[in-house]
ZAVOFI-360195 format. One record per residue: y, x, z of N, C-alpha, C, O, CB in turn. Coordinates in steps of 0.1 Angstrom, whole numbers, padded with zeros to 4 digits, always signed. Atoms other than C-alpha are relative to their C-alpha. Last residue first. Glycine has a CB too. Layout:
YXZYXZYXZYXZYXZ/...
***
This chain:
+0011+0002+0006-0037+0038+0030-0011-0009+0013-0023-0012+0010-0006+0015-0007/+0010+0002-0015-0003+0033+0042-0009-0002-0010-0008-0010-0020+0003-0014+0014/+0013+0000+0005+0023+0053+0019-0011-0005+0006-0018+0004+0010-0004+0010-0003/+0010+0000-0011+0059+0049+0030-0016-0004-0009-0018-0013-0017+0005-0015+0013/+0014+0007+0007+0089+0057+0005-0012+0001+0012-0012+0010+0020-0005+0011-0015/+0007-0007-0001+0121+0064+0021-0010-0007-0005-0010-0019-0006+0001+0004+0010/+0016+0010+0003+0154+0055+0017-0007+0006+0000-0004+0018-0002-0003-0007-0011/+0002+0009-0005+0188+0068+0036-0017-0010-0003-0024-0018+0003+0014-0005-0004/+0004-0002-0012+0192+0095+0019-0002-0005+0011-0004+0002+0020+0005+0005+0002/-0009+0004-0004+0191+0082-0020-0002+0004+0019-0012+0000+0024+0002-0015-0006/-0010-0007+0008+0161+0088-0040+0018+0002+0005+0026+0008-0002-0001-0008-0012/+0000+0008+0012+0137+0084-0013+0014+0003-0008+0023+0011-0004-0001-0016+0003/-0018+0002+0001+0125+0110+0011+0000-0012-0012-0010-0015-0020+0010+0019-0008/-0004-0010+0009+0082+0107+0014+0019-0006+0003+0023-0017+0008-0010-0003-0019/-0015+0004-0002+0067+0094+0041-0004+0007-0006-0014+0014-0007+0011+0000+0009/-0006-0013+0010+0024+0094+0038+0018-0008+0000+0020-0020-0001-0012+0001-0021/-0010+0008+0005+0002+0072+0064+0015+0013-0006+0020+0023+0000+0005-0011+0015/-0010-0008+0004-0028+0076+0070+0010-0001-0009+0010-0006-0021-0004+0008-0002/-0010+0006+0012-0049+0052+0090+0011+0007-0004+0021+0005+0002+0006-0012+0002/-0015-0003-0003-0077+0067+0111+0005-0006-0015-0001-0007-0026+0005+0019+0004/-0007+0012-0002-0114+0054+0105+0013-0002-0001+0017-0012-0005-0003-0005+0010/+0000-0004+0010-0128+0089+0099+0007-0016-0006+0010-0018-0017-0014+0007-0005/+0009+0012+0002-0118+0092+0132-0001-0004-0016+0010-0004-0021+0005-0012+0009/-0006+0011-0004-0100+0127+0138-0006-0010-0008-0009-0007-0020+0014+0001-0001/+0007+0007-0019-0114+0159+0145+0000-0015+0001-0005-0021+0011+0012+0006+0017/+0016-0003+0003-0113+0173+0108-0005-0007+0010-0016-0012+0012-0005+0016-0001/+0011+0011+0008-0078+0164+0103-0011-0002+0006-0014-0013+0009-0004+0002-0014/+0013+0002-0004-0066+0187+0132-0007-0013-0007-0014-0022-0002+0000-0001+0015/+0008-0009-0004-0039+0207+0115-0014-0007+0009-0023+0001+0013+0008+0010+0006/+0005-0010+0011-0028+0180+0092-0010+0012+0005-0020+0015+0000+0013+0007-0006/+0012-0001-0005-0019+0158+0121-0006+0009-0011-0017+0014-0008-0007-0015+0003/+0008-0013+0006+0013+0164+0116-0007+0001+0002-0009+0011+0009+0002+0010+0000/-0009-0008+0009+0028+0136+0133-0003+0011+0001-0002+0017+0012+0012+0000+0001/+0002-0015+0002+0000+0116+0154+0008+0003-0012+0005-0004-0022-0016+0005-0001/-0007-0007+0016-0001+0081+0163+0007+0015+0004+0014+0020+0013+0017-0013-0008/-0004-0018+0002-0030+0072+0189+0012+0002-0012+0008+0004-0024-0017+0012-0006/-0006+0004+0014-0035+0035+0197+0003+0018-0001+0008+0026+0007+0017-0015-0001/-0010-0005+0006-0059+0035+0227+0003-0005-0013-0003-0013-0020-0003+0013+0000/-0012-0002-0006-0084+0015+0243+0011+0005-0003+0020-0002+0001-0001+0004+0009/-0007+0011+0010-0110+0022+0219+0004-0008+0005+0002-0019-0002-0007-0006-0007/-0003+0008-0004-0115+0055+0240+0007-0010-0011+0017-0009-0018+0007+0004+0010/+0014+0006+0000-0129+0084+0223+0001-0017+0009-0009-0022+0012-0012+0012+0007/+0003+0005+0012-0095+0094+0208-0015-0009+0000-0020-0016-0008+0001+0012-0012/-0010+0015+0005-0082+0098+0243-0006-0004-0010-0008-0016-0009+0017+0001-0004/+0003+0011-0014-0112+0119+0257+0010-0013-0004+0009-0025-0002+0005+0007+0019/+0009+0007-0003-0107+0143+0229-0008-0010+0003-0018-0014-0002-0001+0001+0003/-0005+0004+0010-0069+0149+0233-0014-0006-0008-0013-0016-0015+0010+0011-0006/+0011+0017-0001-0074+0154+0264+0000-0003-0004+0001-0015-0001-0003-0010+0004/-0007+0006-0003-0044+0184+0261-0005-0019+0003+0001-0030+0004+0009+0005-0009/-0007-0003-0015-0062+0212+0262+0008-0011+0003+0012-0010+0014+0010+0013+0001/+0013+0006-0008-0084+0198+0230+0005+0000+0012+0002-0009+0020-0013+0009+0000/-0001+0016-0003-0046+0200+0213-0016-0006+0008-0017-0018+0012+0003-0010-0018/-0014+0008-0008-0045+0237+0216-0001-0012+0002-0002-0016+0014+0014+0001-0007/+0000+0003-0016-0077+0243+0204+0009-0002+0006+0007-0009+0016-0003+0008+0006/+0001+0009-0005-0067+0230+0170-0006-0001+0013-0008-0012+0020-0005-0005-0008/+0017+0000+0000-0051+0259+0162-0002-0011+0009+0004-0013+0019-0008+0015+0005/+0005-0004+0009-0014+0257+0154-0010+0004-0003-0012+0009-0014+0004+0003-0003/+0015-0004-0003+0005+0232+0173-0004+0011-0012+0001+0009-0024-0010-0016+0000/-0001-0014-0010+0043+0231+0173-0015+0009+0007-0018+0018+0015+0010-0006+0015/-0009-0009+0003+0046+0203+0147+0000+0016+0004+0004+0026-0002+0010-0006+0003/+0013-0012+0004+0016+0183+0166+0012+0015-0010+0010+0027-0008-0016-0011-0017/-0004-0007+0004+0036+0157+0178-0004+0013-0002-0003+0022+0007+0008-0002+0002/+0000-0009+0004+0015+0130+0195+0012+0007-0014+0014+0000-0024-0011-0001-0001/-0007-0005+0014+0024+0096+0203+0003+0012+0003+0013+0015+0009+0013-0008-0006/+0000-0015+0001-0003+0080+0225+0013+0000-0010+0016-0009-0018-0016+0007-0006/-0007-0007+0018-0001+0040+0230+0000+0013+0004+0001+0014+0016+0020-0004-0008/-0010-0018+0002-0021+0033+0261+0001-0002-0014-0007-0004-0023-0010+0020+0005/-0004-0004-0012-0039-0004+0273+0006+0009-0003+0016+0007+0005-0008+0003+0008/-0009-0014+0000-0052-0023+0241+0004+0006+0011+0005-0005+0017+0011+0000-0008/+0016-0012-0002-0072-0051+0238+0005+0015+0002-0002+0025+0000-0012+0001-0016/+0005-0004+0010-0035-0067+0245-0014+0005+0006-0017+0009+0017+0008+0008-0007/+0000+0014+0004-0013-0080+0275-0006+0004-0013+0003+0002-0020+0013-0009+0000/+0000+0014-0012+0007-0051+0282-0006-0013-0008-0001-0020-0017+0019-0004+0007/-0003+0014+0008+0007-0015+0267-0004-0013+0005-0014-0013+0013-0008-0001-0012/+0008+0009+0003+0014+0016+0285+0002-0013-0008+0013-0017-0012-0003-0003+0010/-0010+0011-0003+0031+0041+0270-0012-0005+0005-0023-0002+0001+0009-0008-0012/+0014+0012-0008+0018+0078+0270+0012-0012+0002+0023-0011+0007-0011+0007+0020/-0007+0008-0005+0041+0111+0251-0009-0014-0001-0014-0018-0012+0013+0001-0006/+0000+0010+0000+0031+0143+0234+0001-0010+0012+0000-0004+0023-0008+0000-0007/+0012+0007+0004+0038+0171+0228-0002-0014-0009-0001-0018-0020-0005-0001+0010/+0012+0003-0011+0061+0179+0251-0005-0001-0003-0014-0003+0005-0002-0008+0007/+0000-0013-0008+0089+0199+0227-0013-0002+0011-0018+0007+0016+0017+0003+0008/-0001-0014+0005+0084+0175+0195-0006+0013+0014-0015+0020+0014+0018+0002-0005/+0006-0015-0010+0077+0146+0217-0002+0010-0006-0012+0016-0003-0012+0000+0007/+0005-0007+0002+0104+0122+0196-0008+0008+0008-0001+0016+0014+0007+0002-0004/-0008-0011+0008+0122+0097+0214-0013+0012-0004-0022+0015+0005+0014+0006+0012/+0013-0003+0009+0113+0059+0224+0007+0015-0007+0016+0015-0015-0004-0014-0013/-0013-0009+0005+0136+0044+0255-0019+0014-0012-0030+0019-0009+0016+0012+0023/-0005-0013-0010+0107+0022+0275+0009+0007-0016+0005+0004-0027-0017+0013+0009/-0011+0001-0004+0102-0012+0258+0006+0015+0004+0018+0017+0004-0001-0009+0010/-0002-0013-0008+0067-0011+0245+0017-0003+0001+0021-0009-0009-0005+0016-0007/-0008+0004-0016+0058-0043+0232+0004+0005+0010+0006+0000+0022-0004-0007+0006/+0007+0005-0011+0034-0037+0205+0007-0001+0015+0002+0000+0026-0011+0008+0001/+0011+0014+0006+0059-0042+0174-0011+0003+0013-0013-0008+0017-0009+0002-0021/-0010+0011-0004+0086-0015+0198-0011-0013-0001-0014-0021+0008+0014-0001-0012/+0003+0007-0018+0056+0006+0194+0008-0009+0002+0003-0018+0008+0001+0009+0013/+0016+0001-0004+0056+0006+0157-0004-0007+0014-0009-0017+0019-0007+0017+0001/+0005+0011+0006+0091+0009+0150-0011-0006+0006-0010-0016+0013-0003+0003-0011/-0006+0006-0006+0096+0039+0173-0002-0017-0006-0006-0026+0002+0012+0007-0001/+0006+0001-0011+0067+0054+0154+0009-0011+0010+0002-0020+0014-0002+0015+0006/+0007+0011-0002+0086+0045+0123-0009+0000+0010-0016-0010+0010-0004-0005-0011/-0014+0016+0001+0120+0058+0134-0012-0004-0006-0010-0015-0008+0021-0001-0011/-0007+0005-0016+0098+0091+0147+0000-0010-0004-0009-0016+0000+0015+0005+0006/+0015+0003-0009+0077+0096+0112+0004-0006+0020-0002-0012+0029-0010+0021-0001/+0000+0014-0005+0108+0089+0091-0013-0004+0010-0017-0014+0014-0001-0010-0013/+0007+0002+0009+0110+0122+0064-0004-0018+0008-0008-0028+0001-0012+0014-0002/-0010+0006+0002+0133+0142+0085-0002-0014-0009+0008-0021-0013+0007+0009-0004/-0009+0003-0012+0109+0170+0086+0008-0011-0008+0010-0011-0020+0010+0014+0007/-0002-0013+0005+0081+0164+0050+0013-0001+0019+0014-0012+0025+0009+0002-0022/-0010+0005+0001+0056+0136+0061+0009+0012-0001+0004+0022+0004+0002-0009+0011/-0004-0010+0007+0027+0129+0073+0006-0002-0006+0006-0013-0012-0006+0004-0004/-0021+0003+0010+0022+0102+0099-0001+0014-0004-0004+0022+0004+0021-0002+0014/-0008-0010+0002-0017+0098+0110+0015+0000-0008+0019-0005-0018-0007+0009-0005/-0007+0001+0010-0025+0064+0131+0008+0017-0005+0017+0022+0001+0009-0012+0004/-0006-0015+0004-0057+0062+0148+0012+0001-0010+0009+0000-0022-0013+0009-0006/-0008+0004+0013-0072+0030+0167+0012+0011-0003+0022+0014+0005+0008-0016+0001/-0010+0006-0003-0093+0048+0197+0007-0003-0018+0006+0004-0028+0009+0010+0013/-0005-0013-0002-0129+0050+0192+0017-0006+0001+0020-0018+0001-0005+0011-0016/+0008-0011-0007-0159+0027+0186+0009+0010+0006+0005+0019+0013-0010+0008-0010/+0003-0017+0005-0141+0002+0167-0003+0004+0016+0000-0002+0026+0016+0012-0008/+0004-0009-0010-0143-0039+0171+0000+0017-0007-0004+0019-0018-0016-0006+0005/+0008-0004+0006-0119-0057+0145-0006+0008+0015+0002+0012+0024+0005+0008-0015/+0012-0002-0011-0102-0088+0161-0013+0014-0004-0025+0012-0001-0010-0018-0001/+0013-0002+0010-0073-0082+0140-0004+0004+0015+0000+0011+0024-0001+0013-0016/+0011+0010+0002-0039-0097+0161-0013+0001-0010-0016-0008-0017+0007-0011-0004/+0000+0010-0014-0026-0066+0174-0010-0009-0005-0022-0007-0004+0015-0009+0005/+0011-0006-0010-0030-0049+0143-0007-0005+0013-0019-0007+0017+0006+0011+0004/+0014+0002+0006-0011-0074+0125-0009+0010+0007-0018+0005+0013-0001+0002-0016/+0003+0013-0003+0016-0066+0152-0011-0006-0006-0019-0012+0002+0008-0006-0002/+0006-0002-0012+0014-0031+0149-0004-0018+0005-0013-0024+0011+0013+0011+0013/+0017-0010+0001+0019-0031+0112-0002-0004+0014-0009-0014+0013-0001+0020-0002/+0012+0009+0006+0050-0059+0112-0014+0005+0005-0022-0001+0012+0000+0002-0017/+0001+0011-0009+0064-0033+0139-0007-0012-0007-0017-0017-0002+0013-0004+0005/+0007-0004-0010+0064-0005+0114-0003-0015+0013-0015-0019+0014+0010+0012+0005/+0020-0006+0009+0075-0021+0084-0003-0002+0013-0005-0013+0019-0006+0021-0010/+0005+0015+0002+0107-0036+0108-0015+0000-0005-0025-0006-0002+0010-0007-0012/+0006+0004-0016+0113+0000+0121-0008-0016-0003-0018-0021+0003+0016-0002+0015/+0009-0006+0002+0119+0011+0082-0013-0004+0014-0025-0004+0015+0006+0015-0001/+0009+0009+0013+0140-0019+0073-0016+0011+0002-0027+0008-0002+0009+0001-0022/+0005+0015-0005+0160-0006+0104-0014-0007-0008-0024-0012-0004+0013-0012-0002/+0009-0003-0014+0157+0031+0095-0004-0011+0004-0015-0013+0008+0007+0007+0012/-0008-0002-0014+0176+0021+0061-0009-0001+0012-0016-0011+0013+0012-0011+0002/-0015-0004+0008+0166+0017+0025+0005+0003+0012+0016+0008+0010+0009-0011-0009/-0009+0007-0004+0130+0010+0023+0010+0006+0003+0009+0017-0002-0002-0005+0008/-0011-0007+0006+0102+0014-0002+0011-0007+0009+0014-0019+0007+0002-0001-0017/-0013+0008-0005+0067+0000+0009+0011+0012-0001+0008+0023+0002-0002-0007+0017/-0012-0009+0001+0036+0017-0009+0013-0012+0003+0015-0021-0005+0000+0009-0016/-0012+0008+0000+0000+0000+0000+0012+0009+0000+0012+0018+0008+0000-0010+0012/
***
């Protein structure tokens, strides 16, 4: 599916559609529901993470974990209990992110995991995960979104 939008809002709006159809699919998985964001810097993987969780009902102030990592919401009133949102940017062997239970979360189908730059630990990640390709759009403000 390729959605083309023109301003961070229209971009948060995608995103929150998504989490909400998510929400309501009764699908059983084995593992935690996996979302990868790839994406060049600047490219919309925050402002639609922010999107995203807003659409499952997270409230708490939503900012990048570039320098932490990553960053735990709970979630209220769903099959669901913890949003994850990983930033992998500053990772660069995939033992690093085992140190961080990063394991133990993805094996819980309790979770929602979205991951920016997951590139360096494709190999670990559910073969179920939903990846999701930003691209710039012709104008600086638009962006192209790739959800396979």
């Amino acid at each position: 599916m390729e959605f083309k939008t023109i301003s961070s809002a229209q971009t948060k709006k995608i995103a929150g559609l998504l989490a909400k159809k998510i929400l309501a699919e009764n699908k059983k998985i084995k593992n935690a529901l996996v979302l990868a964001l790839v994406g060049d810097l600047g490219s919309g993987k925050t402002t639609f993470t922010q999107g995203f969780l807003r659409g499952l009902g997270i409230k708490n102030k939503i900012t990048s974990p570039t320098f932490v990592i990553a960053k735990k919401y709970k979630i209220q009133n769903t099959k669901y209990k913890y949003a994850y949102h990983f930033d992998y940017y500053r990772i660069k062997k995939p033992a690093e992110f085992f140190a961080l239970g990063f394991k133990e979360i993805l094996a819980d189908p309790q979770n929602i995991v979205l991951i920016e730059w997951p590139e360096v630990i494709k190999k670990f990640l559910p073969k179920n995960s939903i990846w999701i390709n930003f691209e710039h759009g012709e104008k600086e403000s638009q962006r192209v979104l790739f959800i396979n």
